[in-house]
PDB file as gemmi writes it, atoms N, CA and C in Angstrom:
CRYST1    1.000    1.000    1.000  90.00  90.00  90.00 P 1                      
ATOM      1  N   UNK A   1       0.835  -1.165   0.000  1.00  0.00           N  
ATOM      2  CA  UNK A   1       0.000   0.000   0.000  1.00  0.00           C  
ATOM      3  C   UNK A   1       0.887   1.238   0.000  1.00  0.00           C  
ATOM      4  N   UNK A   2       0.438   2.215  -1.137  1.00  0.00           N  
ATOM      5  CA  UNK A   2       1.164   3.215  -1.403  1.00  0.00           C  
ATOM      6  C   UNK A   2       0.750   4.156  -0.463  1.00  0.00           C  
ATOM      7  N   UNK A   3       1.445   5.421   0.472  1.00  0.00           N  
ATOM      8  CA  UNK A   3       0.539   6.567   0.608  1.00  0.00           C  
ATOM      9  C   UNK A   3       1.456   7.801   0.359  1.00  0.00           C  
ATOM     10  N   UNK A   4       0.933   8.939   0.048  1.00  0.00           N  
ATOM     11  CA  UNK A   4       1.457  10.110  -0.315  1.00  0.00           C  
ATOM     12  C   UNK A   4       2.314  10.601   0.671  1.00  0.00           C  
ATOM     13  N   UNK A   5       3.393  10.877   0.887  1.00  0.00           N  
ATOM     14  CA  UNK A   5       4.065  12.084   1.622  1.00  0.00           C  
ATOM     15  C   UNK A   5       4.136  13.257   1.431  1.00  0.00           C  
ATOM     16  N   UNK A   6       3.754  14.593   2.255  1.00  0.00           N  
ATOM     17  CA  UNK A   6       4.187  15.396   2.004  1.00  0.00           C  
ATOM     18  C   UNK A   6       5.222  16.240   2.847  1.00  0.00           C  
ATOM     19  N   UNK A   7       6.145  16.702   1.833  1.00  0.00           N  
ATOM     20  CA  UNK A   7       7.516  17.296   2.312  1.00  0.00           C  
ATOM     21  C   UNK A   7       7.851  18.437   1.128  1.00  0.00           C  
ATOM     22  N   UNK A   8       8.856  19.120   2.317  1.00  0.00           N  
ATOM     23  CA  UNK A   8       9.336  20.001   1.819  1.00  0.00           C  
ATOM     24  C   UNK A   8      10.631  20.605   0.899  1.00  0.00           C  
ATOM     25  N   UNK A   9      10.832  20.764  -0.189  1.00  0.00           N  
ATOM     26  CA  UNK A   9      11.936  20.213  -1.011  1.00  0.00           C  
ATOM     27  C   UNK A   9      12.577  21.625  -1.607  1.00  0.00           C  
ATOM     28  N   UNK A  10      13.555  22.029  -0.934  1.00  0.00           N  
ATOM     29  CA  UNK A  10      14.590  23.271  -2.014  1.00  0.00           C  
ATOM     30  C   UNK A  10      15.676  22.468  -3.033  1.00  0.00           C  
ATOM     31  N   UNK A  11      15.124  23.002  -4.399  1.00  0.00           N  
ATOM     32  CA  UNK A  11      16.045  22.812  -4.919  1.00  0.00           C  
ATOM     33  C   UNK A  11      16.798  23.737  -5.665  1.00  0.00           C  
ATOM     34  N   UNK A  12      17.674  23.579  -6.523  1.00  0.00           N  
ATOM     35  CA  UNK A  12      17.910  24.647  -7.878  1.00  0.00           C  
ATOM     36  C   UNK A  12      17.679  25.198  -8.630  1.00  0.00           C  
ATOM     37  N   UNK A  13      17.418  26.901  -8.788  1.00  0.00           N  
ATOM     38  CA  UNK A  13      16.519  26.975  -9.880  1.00  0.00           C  
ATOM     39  C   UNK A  13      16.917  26.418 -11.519  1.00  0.00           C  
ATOM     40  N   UNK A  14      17.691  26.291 -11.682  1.00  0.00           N  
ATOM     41  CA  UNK A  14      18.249  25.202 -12.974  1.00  0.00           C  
ATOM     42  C   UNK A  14      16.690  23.917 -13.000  1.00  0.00           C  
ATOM     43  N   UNK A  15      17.339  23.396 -11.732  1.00  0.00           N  
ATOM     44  CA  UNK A  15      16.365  21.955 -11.847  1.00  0.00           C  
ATOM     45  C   UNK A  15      15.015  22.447 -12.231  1.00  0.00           C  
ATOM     46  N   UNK A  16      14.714  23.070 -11.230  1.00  0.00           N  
ATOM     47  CA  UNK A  16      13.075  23.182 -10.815  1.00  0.00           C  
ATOM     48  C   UNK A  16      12.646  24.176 -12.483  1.00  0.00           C  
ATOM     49  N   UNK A  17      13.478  24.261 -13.029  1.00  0.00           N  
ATOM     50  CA  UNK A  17      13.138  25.002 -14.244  1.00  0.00           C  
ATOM     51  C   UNK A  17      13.248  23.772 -15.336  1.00  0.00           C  
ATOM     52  N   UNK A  18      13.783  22.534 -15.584  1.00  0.00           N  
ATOM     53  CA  UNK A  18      13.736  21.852 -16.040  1.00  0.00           C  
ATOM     54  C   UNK A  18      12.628  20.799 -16.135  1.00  0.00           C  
ATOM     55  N   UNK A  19      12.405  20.929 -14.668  1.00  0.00           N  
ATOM     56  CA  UNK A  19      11.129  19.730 -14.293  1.00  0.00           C  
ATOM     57  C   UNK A  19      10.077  20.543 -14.710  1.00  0.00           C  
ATOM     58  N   UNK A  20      10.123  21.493 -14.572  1.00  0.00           N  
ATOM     59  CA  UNK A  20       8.627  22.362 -14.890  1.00  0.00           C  
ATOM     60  C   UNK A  20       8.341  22.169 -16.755  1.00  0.00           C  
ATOM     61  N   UNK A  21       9.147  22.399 -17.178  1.00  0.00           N  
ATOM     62  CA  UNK A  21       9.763  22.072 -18.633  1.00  0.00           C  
ATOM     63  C   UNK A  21       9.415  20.623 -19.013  1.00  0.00           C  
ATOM     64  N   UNK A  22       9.774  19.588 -18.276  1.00  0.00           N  
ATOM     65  CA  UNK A  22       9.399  18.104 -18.393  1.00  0.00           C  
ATOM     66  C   UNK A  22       8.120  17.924 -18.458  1.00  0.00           C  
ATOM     67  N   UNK A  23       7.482  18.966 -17.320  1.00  0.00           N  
ATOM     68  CA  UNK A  23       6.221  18.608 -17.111  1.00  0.00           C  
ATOM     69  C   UNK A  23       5.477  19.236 -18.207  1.00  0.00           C  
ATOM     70  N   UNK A  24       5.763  20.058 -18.234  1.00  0.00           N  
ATOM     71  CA  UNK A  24       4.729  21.100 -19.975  1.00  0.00           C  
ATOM     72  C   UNK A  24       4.879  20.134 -21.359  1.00  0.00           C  
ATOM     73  N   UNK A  25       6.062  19.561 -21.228  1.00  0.00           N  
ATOM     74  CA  UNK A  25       6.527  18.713 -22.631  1.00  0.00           C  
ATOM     75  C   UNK A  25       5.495  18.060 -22.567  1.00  0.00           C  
ATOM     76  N   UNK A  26       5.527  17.037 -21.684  1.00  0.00           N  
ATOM     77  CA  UNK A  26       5.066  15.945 -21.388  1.00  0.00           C  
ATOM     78  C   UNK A  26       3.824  15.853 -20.891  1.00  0.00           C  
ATOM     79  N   UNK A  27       3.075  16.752 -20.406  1.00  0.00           N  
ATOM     80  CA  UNK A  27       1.845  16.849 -19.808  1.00  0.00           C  
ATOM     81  C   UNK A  27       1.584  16.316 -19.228  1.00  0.00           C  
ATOM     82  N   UNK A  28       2.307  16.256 -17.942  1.00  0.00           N  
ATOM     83  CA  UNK A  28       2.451  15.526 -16.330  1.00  0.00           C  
ATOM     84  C   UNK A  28       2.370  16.396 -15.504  1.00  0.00           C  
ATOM     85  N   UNK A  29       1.539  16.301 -14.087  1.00  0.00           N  
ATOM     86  CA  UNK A  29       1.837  17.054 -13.225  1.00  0.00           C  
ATOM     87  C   UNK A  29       3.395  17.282 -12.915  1.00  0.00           C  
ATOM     88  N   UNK A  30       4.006  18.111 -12.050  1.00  0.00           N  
ATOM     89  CA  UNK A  30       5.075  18.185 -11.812  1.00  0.00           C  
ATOM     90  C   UNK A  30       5.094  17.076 -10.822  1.00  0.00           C  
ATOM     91  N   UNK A  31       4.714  17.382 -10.344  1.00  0.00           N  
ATOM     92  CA  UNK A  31       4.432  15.982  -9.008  1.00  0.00           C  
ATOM     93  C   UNK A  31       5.061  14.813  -9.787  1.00  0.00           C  
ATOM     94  N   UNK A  32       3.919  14.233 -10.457  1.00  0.00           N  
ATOM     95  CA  UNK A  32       4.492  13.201 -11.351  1.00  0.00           C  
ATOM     96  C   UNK A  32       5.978  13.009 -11.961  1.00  0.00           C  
ATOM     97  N   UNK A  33       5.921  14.139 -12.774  1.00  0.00           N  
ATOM     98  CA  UNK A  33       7.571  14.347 -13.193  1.00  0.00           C  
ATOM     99  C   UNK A  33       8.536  14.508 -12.085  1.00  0.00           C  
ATOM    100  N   UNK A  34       8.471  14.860 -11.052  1.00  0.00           N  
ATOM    101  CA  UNK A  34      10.063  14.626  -9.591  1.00  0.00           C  
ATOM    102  C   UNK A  34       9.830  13.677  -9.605  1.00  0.00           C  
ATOM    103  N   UNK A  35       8.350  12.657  -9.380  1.00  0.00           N  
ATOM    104  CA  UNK A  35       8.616  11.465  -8.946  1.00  0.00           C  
ATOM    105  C   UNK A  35       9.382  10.204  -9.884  1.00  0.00           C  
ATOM    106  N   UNK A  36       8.792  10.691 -11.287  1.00  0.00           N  
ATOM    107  CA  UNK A  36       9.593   9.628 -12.239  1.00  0.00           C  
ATOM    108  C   UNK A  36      11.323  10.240 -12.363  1.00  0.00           C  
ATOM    109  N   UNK A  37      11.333  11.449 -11.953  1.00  0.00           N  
ATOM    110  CA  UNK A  37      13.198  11.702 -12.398  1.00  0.00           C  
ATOM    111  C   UNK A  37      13.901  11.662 -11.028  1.00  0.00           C  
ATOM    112  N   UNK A  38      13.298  11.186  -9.650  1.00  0.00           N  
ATOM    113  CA  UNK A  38      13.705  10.569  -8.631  1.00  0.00           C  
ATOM    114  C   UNK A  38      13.920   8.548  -8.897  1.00  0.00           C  
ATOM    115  N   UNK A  39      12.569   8.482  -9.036  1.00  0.00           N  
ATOM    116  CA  UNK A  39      13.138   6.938  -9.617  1.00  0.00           C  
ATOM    117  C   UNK A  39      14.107   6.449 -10.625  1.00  0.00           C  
ATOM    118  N   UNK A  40      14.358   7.443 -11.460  1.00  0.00           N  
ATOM    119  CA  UNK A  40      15.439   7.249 -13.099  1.00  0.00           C  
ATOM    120  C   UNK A  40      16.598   7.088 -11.829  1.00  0.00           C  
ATOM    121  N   UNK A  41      16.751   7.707 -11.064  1.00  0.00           N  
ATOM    122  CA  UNK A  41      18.192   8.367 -10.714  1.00  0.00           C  
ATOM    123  C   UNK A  41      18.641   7.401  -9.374  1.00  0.00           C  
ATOM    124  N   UNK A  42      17.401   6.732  -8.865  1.00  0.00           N  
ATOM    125  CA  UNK A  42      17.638   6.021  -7.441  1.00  0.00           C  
ATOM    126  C   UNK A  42      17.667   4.034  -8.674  1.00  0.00           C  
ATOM    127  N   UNK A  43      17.449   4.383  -9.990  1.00  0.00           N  
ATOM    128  CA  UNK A  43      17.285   2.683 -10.605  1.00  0.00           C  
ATOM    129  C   UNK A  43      17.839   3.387 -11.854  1.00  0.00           C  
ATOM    130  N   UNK A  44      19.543   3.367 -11.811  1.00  0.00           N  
ATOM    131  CA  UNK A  44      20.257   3.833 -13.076  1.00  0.00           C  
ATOM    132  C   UNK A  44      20.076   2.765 -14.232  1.00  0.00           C  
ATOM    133  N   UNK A  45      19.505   1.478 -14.247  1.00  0.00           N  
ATOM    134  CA  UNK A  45      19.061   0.547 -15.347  1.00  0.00           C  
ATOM    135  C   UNK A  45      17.927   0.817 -15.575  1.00  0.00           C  
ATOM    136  N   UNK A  46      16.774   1.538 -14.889  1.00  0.00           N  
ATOM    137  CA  UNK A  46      15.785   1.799 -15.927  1.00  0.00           C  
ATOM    138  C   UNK A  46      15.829   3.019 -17.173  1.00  0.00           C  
ATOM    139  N   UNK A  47      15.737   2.368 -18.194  1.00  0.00           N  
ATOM    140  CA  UNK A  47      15.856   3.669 -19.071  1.00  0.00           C  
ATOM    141  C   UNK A  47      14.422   3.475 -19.921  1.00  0.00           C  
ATOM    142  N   UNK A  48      14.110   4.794 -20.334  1.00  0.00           N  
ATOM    143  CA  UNK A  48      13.118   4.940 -21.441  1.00  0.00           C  
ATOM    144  C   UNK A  48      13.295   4.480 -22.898  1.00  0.00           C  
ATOM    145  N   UNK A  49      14.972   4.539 -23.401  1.00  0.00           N  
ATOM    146  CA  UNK A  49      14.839   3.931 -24.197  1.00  0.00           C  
ATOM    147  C   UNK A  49      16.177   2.517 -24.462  1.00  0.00           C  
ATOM    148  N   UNK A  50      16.183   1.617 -24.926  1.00  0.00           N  
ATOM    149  CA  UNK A  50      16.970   0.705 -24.651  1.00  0.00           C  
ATOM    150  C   UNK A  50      18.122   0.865 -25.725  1.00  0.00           C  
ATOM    151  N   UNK A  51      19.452   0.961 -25.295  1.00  0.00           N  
ATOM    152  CA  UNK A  51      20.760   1.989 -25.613  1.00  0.00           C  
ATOM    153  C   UNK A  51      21.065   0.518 -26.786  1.00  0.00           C  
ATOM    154  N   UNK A  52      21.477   1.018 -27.894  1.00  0.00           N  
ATOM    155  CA  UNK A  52      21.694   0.319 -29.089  1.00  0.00           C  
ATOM    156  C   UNK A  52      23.360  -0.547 -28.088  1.00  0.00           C  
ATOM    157  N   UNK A  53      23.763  -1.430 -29.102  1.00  0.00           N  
ATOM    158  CA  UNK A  53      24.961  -1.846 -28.689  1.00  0.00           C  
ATOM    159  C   UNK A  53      26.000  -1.375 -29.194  1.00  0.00           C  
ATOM    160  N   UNK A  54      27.012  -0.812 -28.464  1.00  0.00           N  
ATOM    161  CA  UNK A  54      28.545  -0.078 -29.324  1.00  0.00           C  
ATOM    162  C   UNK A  54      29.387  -1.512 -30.232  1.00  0.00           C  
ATOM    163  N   UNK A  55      29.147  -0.266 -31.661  1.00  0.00           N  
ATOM    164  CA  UNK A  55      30.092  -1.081 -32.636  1.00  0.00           C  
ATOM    165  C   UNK A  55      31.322  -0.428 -33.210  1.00  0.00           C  
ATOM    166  N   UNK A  56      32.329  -1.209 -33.369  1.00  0.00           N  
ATOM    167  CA  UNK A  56      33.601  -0.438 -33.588  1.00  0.00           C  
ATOM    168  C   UNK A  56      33.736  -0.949 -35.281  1.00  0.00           C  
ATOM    169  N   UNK A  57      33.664   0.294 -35.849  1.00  0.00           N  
ATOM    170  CA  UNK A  57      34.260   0.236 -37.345  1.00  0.00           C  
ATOM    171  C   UNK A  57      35.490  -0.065 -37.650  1.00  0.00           C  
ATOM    172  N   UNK A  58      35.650  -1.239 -38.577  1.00  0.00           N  
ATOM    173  CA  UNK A  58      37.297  -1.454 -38.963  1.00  0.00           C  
ATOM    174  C   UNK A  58      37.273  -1.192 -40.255  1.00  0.00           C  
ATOM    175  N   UNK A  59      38.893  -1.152 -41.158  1.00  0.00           N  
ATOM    176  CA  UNK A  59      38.788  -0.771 -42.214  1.00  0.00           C  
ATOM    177  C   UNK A  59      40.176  -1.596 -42.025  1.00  0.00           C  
ATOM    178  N   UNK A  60      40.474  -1.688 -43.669  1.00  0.00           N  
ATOM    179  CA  UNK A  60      41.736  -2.254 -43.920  1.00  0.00           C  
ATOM    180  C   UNK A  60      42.871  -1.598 -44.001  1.00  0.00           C  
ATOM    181  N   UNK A  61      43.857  -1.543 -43.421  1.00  0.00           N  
ATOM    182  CA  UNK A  61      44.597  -0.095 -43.281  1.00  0.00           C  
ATOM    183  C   UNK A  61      46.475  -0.376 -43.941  1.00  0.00           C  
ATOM    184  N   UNK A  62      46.304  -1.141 -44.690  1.00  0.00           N  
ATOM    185  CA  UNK A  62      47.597  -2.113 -44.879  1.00  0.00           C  
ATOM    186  C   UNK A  62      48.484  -0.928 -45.510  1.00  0.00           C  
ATOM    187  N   UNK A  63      49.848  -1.334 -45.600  1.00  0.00           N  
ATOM    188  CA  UNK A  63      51.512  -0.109 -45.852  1.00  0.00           C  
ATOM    189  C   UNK A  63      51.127  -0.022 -47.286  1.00  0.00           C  
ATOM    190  N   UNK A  64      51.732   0.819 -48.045  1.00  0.00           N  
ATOM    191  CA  UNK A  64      51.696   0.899 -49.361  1.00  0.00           C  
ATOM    192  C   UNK A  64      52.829  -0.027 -49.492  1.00  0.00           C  
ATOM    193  N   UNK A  65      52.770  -0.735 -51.322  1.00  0.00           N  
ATOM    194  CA  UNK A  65      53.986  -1.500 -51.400  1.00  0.00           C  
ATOM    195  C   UNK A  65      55.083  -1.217 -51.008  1.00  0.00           C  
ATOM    196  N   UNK A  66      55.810  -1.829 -51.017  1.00  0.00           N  
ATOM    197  CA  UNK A  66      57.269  -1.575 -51.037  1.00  0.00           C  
ATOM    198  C   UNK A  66      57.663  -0.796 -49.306  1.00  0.00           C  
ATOM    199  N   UNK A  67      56.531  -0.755 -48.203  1.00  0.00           N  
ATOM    200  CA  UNK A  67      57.177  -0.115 -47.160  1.00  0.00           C  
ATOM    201  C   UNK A  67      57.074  -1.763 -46.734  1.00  0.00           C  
ATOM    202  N   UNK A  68      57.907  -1.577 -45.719  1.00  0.00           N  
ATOM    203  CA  UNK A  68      58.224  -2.706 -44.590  1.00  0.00           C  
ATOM    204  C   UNK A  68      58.107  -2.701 -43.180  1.00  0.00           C  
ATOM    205  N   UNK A  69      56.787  -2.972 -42.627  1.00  0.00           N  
ATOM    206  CA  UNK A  69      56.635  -2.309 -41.344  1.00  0.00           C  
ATOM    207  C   UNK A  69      57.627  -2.622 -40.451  1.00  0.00           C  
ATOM    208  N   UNK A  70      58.530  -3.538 -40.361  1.00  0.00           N  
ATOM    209  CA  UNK A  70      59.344  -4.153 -39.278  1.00  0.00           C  
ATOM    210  C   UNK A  70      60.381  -3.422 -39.395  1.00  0.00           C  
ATOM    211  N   UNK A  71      60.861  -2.283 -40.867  1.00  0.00           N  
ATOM    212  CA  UNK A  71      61.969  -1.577 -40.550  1.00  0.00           C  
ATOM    213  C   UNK A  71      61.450  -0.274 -40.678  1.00  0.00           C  
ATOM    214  N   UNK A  72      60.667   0.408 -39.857  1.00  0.00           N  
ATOM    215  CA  UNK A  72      59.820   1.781 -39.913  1.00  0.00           C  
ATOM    216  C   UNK A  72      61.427   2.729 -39.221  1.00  0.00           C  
ATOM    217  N   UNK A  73      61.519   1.946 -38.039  1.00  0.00           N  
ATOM    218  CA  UNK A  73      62.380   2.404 -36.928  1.00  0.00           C  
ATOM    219  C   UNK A  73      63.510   2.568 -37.750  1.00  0.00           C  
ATOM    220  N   UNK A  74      63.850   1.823 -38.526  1.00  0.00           N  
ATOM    221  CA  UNK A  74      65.021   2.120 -39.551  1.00  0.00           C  
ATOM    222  C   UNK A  74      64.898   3.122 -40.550  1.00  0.00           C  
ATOM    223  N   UNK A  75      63.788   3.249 -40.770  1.00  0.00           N  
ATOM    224  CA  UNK A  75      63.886   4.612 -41.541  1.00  0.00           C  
ATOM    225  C   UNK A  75      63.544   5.829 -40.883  1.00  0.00           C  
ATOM    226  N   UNK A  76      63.261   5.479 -40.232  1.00  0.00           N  
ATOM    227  CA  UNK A  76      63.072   7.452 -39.248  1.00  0.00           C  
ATOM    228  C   UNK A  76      64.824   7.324 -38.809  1.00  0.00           C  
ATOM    229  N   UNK A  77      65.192   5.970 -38.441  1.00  0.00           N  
ATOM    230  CA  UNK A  77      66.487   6.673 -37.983  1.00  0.00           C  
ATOM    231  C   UNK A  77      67.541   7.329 -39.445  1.00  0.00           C  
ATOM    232  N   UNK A  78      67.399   6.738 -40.178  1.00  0.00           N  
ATOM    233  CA  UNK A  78      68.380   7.017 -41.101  1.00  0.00           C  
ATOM    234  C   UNK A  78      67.704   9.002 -41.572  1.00  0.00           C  
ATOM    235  N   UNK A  79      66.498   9.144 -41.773  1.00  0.00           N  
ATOM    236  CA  UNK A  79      65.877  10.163 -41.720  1.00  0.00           C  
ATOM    237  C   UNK A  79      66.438  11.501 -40.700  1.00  0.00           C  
ATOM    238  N   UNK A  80      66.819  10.773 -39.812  1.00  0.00           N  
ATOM    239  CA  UNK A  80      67.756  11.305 -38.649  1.00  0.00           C  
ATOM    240  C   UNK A  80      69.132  12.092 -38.522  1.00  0.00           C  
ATOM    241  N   UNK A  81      69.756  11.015 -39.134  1.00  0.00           N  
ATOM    242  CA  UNK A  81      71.249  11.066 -39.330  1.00  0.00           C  
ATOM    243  C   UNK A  81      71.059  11.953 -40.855  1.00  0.00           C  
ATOM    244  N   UNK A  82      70.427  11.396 -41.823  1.00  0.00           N  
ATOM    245  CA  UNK A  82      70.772  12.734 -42.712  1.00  0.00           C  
ATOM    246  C   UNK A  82      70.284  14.393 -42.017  1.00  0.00           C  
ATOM    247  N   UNK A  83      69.229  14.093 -41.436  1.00  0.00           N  
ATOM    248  CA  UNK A  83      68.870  15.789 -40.961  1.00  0.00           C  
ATOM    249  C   UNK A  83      69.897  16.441 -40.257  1.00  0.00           C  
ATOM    250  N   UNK A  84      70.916  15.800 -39.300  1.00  0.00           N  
ATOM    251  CA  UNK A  84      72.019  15.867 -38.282  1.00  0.00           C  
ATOM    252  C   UNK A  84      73.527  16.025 -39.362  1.00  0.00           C  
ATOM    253  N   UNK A  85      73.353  15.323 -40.711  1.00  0.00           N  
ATOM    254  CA  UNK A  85      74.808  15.615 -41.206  1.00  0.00           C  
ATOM    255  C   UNK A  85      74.311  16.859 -42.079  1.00  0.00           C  
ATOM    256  N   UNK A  86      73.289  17.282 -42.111  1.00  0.00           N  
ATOM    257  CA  UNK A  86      72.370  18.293 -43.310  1.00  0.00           C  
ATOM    258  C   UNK A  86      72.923  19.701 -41.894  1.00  0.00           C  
ATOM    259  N   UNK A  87      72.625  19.735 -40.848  1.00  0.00           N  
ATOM    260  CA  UNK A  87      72.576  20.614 -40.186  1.00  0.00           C  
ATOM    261  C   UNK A  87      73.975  20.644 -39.725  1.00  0.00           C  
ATOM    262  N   UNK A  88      74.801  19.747 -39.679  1.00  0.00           N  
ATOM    263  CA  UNK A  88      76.476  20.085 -38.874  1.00  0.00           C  
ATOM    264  C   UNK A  88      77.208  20.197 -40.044  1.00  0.00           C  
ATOM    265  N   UNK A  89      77.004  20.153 -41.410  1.00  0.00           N  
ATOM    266  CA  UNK A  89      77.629  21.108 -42.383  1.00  0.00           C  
ATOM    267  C   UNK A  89      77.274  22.791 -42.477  1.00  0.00           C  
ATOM    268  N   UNK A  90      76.509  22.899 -42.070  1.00  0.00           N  
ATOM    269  CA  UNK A  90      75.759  24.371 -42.892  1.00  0.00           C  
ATOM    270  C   UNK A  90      76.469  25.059 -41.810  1.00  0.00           C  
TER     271      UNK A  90                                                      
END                                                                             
């Protein structure tokens, strides 16, 4: 058996401007609307609508010919040493 309480509630005017807002959307007493956005918030698995499942997009992302991923490190270094003999001549 349900019975009504009544109490006294300060909140934010942010909130209380939102719920009032919920309630005009929606054409709920306000009453109604604290009470359903008290239950959302005290039962974080009930939702209104049921959340799709996350999918991760792949794509094929392969080297252009002729690179060699296992000697990448070999070419930034050599990339290196010329920038270093390019700069201790000049």
């Amino acid at each position: 058996m349900m019975s009504d309480m009544r109490t006294t509630l300060t909140i934010d005017d942010d909130i209380a401007d939102f719920l009032r807002e919920q309630s005009k959307l929606h054409e709920k007493s306000f009453k109604q609307v604290v009470n359903e956005t008290l239950r959302r918030g005290m039962s974080p698995t009930m939702n209104d609508e049921p959340r799709r499942p996350f999918k991760v997009r792949t794509f094929k992302g392969g080297f252009a010919p002729g690179i060699d991923p296992l000697r990448l490190n070999q070419l930034n270094d050599e990339l290196e040493v010329e920038d270093y003999l390019r700069e201790s001549v000049s």
